[in-house]
N, C-alpha and C positions, 0 to 999 in steps of 0.2 A: 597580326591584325592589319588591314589595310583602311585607310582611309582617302577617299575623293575627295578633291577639292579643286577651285578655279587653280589656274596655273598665275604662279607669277614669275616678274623678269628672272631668278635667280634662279628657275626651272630650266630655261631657252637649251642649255648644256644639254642637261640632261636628255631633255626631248629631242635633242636632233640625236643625239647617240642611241636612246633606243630605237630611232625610226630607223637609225642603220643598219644595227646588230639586229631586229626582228625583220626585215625588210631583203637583209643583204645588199645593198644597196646605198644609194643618196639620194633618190627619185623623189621617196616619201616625205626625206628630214627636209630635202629642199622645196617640195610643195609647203610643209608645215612655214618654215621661213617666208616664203614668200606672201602667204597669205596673211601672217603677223604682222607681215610690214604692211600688205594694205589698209585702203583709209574705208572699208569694208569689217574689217574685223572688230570682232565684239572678245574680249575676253572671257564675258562668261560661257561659252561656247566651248572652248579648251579646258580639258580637265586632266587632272594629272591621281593616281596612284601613287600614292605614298605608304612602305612600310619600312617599320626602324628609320624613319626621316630621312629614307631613298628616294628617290623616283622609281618606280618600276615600271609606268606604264601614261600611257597617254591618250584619249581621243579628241578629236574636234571636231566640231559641224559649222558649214561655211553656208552662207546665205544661198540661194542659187533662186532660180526660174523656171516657172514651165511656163510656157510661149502657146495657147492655144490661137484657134481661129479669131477669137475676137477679143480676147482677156489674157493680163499677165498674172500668175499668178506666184507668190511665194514661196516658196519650200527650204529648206535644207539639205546638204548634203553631206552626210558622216562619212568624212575621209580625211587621215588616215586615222587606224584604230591601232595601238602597235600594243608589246608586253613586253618587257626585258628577256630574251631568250629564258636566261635564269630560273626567271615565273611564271613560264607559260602554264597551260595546261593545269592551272590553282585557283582558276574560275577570277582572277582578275579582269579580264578583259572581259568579262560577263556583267561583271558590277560597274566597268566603265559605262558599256552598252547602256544598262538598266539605268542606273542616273543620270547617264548624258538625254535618253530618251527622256527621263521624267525633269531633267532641265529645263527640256525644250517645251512639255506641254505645258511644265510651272510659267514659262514664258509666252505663254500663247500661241506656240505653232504647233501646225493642223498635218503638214507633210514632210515627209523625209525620204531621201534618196538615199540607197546606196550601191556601190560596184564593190563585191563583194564576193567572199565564196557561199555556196549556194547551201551546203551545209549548216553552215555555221548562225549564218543571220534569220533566218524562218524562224529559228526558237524564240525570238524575240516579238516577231507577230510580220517581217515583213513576207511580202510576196510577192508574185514577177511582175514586172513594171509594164511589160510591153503588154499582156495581157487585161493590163490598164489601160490600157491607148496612150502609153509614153515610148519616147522615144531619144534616143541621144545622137549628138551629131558625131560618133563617132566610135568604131568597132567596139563592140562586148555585147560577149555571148549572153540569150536570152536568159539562159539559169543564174549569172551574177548578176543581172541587172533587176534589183529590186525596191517597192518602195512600203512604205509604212504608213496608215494614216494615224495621226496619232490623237484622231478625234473620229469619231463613226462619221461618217458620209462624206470625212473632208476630200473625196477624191470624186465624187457625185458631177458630172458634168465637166471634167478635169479630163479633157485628152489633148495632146500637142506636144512640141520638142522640151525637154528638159537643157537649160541652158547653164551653163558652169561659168564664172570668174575666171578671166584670162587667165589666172596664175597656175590653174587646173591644164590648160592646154601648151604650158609654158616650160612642165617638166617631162 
């Protein structure tokens, strides 16, 4: 049985290790790090995967911007989404997705961004971003750049740059 819940300090271990070992990498754990220490971060935002009182898994969504012609507006950005190698493929990362999304509308946001495989995140409800009138400042391909409303029309008069939190262009 797995269960979601906010992450707390006595997680930090854990989640930088699974961002390594599903990532290959430090790119993600040290995005994830980075963004904990800013004075931006919301804890309930981070959610961690626990079974048998493991960690196996972790996402987070970080504040971000979309920049139109005359309006800023809010959004989200889910990144990174990780699973312990171990549990992939056990529909874990599907129940992060699914509660971190209903996090966010329990909390009253309207959009979310994500860079992502193109595969995988549509089952969820998002779709191509740029075919939204968004855009990022910076390479990725139009199939993983996608976004979700997660209220009907919240995307209604919304075209301009999607803007990220230094810490995103910092890894």
């Amino acid at each position: 049985m797995i269960t979601i819940q906010s992450k707390r300090e006595e997680y930090y271990t854990a989640i930088h290790e699974i961002n390594v070992l599903a990532f290959g990498r430090e790119t993600e754990a040290e995005l994830v790090e980075n963004l904990r220490k800013s004075r931006d971060f919301a804890s309930e935002f981070s959610l961690v995967a626990i079974k048998d009182r493991r960690v196996v898994g972790h996402i987070l969504f970080s504040s971000i911007a979309i920049h139109t012609n005359k309006e800023i507006f809010s959004a989200l950005a889910l990144a990174p989404m990780a699973v312990h190698p171990e549990f992939q493929n056990h529909g874990i990362g599907s129940q992060l997705v699914r509660q971190g999304l209903q996090q966010c509308r329990n909390l009253g946001h309207r959009i979310v961004i994500v860079v992502g495989h193109p595969r995988y995140y549509p089952r969820f409800g998002f779709t191509a971003a740029r075919v939204k009138g968004l855009e990022v400042p910076f390479p990725v391909p139009d199939e993983a750049f996608m976004v979700l409303e997660l209220a009907p029309g919240a995307m209604n008069g919304i075209t301009g740059m999607v803007i990220y939190p230094q810490e995103f262009l910092e890894v």
